[in-house]
N, C-alpha and C positions, 0 to 999 in steps of 0.2 A: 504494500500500500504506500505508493508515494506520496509523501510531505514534500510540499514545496516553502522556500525558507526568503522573503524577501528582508534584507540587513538595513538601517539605514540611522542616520544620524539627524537627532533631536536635539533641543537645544545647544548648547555647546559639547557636548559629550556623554549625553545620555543614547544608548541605541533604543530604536523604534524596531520592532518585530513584526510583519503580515507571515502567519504560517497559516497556508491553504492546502488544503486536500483535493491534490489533484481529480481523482477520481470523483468524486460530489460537488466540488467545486464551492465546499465550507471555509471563509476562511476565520481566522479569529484573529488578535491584535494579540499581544503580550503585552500588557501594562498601555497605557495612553500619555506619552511625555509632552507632543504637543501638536496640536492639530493642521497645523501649514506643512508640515515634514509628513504628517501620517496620509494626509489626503493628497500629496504627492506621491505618493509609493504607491496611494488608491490607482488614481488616472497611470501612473508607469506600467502596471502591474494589471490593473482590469479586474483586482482581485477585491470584489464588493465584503468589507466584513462585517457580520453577522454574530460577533462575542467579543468582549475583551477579558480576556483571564489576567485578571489583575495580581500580582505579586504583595502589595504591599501598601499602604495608606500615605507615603512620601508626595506632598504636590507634583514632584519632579517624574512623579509616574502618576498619576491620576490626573493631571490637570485638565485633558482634554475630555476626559468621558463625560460631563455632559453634554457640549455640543458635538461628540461624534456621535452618540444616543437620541440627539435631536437631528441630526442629518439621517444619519442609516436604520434606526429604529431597531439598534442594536440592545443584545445584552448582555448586560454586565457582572461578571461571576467575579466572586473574591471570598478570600477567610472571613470565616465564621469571628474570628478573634477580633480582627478589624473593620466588623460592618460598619460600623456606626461612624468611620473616618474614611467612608470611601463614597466616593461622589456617585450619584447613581444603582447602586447595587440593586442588582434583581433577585439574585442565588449564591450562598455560601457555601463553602465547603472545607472541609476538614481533613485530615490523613486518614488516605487511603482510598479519599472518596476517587471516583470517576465519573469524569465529565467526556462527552462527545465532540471531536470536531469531523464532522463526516462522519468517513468508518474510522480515525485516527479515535483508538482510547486512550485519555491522556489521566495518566496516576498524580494524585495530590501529594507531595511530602512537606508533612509542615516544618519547615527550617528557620525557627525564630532564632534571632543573636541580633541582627541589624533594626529589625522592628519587633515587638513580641507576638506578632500573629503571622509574621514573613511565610511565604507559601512559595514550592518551586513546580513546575510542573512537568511531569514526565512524558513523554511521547515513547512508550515504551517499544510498540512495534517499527518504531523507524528511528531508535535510538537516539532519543534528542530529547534534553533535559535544559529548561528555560531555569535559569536562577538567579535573573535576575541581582539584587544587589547582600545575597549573601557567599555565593562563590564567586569571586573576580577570577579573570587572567592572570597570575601568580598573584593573589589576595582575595580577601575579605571581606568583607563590610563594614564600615564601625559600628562600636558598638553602643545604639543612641538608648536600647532600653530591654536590654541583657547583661547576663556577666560572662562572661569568657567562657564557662562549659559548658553554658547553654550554646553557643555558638559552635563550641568543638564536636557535641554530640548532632549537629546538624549536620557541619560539615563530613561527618565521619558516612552520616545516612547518605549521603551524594558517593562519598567514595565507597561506597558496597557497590552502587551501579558497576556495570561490565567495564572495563578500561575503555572500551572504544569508543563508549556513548559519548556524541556530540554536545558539546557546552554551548550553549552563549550566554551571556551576563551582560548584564543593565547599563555598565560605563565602560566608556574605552580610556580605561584607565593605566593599560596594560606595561606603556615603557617606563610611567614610573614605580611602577610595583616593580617590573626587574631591575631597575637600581638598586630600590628599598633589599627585594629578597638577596641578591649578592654583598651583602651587607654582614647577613649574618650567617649565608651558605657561599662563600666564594670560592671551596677550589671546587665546587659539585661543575664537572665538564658538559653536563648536560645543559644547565642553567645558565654557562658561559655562553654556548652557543647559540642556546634561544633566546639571550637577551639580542646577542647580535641581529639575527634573525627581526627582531622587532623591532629594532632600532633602521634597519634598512625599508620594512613596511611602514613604518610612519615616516620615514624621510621622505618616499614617495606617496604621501597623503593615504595609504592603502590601512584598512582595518586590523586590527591583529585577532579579530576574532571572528568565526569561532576555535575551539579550544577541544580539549580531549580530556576525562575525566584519567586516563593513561598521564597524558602531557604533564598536568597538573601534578599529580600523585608524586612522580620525576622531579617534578622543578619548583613547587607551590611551598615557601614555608611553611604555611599554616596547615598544609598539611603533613608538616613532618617533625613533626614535634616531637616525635618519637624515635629521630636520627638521632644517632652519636656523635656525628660529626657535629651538625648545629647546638648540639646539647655542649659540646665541649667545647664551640665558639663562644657561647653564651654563658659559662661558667655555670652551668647549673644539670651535670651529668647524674646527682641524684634525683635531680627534681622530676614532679609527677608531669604525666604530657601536659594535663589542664595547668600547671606552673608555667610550666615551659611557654603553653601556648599564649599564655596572658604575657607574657616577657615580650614574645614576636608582636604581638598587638600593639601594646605600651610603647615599643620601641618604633612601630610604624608610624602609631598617632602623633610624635613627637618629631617624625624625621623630614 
């Protein structure tokens, strides 16, 4: 069942998602950042949407749902945890639930750390996992209204997916997180190379996402809290991973 993946850039740095189901010809929105960027991908695209599966109650993703709601007489799915801060809401959902785009069944996994109700959503038959601003490109989300293990046992549920499953995430935030993660992972050869790698995509205006829950696993500090190596950069080879991981955080927020 092909998923088709339109990418494109919203406000200064947020991505805008159209994922349509070739086959039905469903498409749905991932989060709505802003409606000049979204209703250009519309007319590019041809691809009329009919949901927005909201991630998260940030304006910087909700802003546009209710005038795309008053244009396409769309609906708008989001957590159960953050109805009452999301513009528009029709239907809620919770982990585990499943929602339809097409024939595409797309699994809930609720990944709170950056908001307390953060939702990702899985495309489980065409391997594509939307997460929005809790898995970055070598990072994270900060953390506006969790503590560090809430976040680590989030990210941990993303990393059970299969290594190959496709990522994209909410900002293109991507060349400076590889700074920040070489910082505290620098002789890791894998990480050298793919910073270079993204440093040569954004030199040429080009996206550095999507991503690989594999890619990440290799080269994501925050998800490797559990290295020796970074454990022995960061002076703390007793400490527990949620130590560890709150050290990598602390030290991003501040760098």
């Amino acid at each position: 069942m092909a998923l088709e993946i339109e990418q494109f850039i919203c406000r200064s740095d947020n991505f805008g998602i159209l994922a349509h189901d070739s086959e039905t010809g469903e498409t749905a929105l991932i989060d709505a950042p802003e409606e000049r960027a979204i209703l250009s991908a519309v007319e590019r695209t041809g691809w009329r949407p009919t949901m927005i599966l909201t991630t998260h109650h940030h304006p910087d993703h909700v802003e546009a749902n209710l005038a795309l709601k008053e244009r396409f007489g769309l609906t708008i799915i989001g957590p159960a945890a953050e109805a009452g801060r999301i513009p528009g809401i029709d239907s809620t959902v919770t982990e585990g639930d499943t929602v339809r785009v097409g024939k595409q069944a797309v699994r809930v996994i609720e990944t709170p750390g950056h908001t307390a109700g953060h939702v990702s959503y899985y495309f489980a038959d065409s391997g594509v996992v939307f997460t929005a601003d809790t898995l970055f490109a070598l990072g994270c989300g900060r953390l506006f209204e969790c503590k560090p293990p809430v976040m680590l046992a989030s990210l941990q549920k993303l990393t059970a997916l299969p290594l190959e499953t496709i990522v994209y995430c909410g900002h293109e935030y991507t060349e400076t997180n590889a700074r920040f993660a070489l910082t505290v992972d620098p002789t890791n050869p894998v990480l050298k190379e793919r910073a270079k790698e993204i440093a040569c995509l954004r030199s040429e205006g080009r996206p550095t996402l999507p991503t690989t829950i594999g890619a990440e696993m290799a080269t994501n500090p925050f998800l490797r809290a559990h290295d020796p190596v970074i454990r022995r950069n960061l002076g703390m080879e007793g400490a527990s991973e949620e130590e560890v991981f709150a050290e990598i955080r602390k030290r991003k927020d501040i760098s």
